[in-house]
Every structure is written in C-alpha cells, then in structure tokens.
N, C-alpha and C positions, 0 to 999 in steps of 0.2 A: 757600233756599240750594241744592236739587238743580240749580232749573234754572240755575243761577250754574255750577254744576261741569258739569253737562252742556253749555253754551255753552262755557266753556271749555277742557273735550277734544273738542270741533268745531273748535273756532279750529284750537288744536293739530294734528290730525288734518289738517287743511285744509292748513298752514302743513309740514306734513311732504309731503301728498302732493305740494303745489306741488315742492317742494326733491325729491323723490323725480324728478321728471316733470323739472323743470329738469335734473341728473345724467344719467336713460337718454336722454334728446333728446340732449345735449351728447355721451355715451359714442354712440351710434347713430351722429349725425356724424361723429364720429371714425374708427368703423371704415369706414362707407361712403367717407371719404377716402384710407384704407389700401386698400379694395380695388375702387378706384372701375376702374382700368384692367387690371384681371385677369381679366379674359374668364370670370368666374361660377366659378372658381377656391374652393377653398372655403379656408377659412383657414389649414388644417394643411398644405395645398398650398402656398401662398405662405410661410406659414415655415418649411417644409422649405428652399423655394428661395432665401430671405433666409441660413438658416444655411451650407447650401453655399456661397454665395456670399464669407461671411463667412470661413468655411476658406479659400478660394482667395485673399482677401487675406490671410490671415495667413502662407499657403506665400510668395506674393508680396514680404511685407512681410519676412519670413524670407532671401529669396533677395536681396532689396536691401541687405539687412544686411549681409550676407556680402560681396559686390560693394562696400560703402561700405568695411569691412574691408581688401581687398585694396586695392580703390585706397589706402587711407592709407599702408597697409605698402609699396604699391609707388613710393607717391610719394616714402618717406624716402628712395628712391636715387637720386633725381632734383634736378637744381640748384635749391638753394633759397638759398645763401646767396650774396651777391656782395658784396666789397670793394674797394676801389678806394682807391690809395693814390700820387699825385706827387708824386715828388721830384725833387731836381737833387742829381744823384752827382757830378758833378765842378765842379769850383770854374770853370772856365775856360768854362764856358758859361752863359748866360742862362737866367732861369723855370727851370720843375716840366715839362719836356716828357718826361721818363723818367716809367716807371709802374708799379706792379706792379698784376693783379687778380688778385684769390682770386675762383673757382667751384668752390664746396661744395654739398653735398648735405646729409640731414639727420642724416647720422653723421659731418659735417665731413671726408669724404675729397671728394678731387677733384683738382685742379690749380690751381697757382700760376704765372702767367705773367707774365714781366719784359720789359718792353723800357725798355730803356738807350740815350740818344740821347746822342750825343757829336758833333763838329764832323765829325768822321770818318763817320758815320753811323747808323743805330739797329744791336744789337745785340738780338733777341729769344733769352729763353729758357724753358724750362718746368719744371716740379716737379712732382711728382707731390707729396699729401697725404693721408695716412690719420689719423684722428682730430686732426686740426689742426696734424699733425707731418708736417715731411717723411719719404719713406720711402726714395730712395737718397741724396739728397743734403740738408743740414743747411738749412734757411732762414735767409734773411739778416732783420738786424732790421729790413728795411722790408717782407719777404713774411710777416713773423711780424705786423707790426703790422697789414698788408690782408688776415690769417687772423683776429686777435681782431676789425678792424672787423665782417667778414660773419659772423661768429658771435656779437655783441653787438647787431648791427643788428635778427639776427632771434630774437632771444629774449623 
C-alpha cells in the first residue's frame, strides 16, 4: 500500500507542478506583452504613467461634461420648434395660400408670423411669443393653433 500512496502524491505533485508552470508561462506572457514597447521601463514606471494618463482623461472627460452641459442649456434658446398652419381667411378667394408659422425655441418664446393673401395682395405680420402666449398683442385662433402644433410636434 505505501508505494500505491507514494505513486499517487507523485502523480499529484507532478499534475500541480504542470498547472503551476502552465500559470507563471501564461502570467510571464502577459506581462512581457504589457511591457514589450517600453524601452526596459520598469513597471512602477509605466503605471505611474498609465495613472497620470488616466487623470488627464478624467479632467478631460470632466471638461466635456461641462461643455455637453452648456451647449444643452444654450440650445433651449435656440429654434426648435416650427408650426405651420394654412388657411383661407377670406371667403372670396381660392385654396389655403394665407399662412401663419410659429418659430419657437425650447421655453416656447419666439415669433409668430402671418401672411394673409387677399385678391388685393399678401399682407405680412409678426408676433412676438413668450411661453406659447403672445406678449404685446393677443394671438388669433389660427397663430394659437400653429403654436400648439410646434409644441406638440416636438414633445
């Protein structure tokens, strides 16, 4: 029976060192891949200069932030919505050739602009719009209705 238990913590033994030697081969690889173009660099050298690096994206990635920030803040004052609405105002002409369009922004101010086509000729006008309401003069119900379209279009 000894030499049965001695055979079998040889196997053993044998069966470790392989998996032992397979491990540092594969880890040894590894790092000669990590430091194969670093001019004999030693390795506390190069992850110094991997963490530095790693700071400077994150200032980076920090300062994009900020920049993605601003532009969204500065976009909401900029035209985003547009309605467009033709009709025919007067009975004694043909088709939808009058118009009103809303150009809104993203806190729905902007301008509302009518033209009115008669036999006689077009008539344009303008309105001014702070939060989907006119602000010196009252909107009619075709500039109220081409303010709810661009603010329902882009919601």
């Amino acid at each position: 029976m000894p030499i049965i238990l001695v055979i079998s913590a040889f196997v053993t033994l044998l069966l470790w060192l392989f998996f032992l030697t397979f491990y540092v081969m594969r880890l040894s690889g590894h790092y000669n891949s990590l430091v194969k173009d670093t001019n004999k660099r030693s390795l506390q050298a190069i992850l110094e200069t991997l963490l530095k690096d790693v700071e400077l994206a994150k200032k980076d990635i920090d300062f994009l932030k900020s920049k993605c920030d601003t532009i969204i803040s500065d976009g909401r004052l900029h035209i985003q919505k547009i309605g467009l609405l033709r009709f025919n105002p007067f009975k004694d002409t043909g088709g939808d050739q009058s118009f009103i369009l809303a150009l809104l922004d993203g806190e729905n101010t902007g301008v509302v602009i009518s033209g009115l086509y008669s036999r006689s000729g077009t008539r344009w006008y303008a309105k001014r719009v702070s939060q989907g309401k006119g602000v010196e003069h009252e909107l009619s119900e075709e500039e109220t209705k081409a303010v709810k379209e661009a603010k329902h279009l882009h919601e």
